[in-house]
MARVO-701301 format. One line per 8 residues: number of its first residue (from 0); for each residue x, y, z of C-alpha. Coordinates in steps of 0.1 Angstrom, whole numbers, plus 5000, padded with zeros to 4 digits. Layout:
N
NUM	X Y Z  ...
! end
This chain:
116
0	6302 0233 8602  6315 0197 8597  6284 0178 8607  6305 0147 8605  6327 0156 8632  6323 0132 8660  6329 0154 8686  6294 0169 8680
8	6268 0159 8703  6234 0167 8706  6213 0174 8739  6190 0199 8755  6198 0233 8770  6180 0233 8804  6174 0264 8821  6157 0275 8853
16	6144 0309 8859  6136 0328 8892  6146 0355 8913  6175 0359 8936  6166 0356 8966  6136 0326 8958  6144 0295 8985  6135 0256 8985
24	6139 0239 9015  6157 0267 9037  6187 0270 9008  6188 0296 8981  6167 0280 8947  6200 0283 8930  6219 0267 8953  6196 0239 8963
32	6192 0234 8925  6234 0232 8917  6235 0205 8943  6207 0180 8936  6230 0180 8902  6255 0174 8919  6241 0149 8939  6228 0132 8906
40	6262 0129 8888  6257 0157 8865  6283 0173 8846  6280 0207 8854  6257 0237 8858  6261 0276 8861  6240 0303 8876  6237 0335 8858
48	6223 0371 8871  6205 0396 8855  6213 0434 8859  6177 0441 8852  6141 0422 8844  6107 0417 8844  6085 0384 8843  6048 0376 8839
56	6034 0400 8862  6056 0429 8842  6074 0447 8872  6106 0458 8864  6132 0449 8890  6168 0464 8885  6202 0466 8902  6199 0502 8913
64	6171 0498 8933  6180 0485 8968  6149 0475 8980  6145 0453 8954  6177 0436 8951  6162 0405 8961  6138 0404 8929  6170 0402 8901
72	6163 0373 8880  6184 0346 8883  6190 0319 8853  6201 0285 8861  6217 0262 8834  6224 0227 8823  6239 0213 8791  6222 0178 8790
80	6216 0148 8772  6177 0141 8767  6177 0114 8792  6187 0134 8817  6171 0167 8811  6138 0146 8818  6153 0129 8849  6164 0164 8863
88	6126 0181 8856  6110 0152 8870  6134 0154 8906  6124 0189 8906  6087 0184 8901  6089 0157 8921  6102 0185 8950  6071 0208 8944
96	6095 0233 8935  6073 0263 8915  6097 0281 8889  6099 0288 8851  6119 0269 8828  6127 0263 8794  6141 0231 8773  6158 0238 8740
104	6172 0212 8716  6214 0225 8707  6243 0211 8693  6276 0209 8713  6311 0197 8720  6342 0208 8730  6374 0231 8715  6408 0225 8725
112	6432 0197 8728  6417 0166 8747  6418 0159 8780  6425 0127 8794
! end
């Protein structure tokens, strides 16, 4: 890897971690979460579903059980600079929201030809 490429940046991977069907506020955790990014300018986030999982208290949710359906994990994500990484845990503390998460340092960028 050319480390002196200048199209290399270097942030935070945020992601959020709960199930499906978990609400804040009357909206879907996912969904609430997407749009107080929104709200606060940020560049973009995605919301990812497992097909199967378990957490701390070791049940294992999957698909092909109907009744739990509800239980699939969901992973929210954000590509971030430091700054803002901190900004967005502190809004959602700040909203006495209760959910995992995790904060890993990455490298990224962008392929392709530039965009004006």
């Amino acid at each position: 890897m050319n480390t002196s490429d200048t199209s290399i940046r270097h942030g935070v991977s945020l992601r959020f971690f709960m199930h499906v069907d978990a609400r804040h506020q009357g909206k879907l955790l996912y969904e609430w979460l997407l749009e107080l990014a929104r709200h606060e300018k940020l560049a973009g986030g995605s919301v990812f579903r497992a097909i199967a999982g378990f957490g701390r208290h070791g049940v294992l949710h999957e698909e092909a059980f109907f009744e739990l359906a509800g239980k699939l994990p969901v992973v929210v994500e954000f590509i971030l600079d430091e700054a803002t990484a901190t900004r967005l845990l502190e809004l959602v503390r700040a909203a006495h929201v209760e959910l995992v998460y995790t904060r890993t340092a990455i490298e990224y960028g962008v392929l392709g030809p530039a965009t004006a």
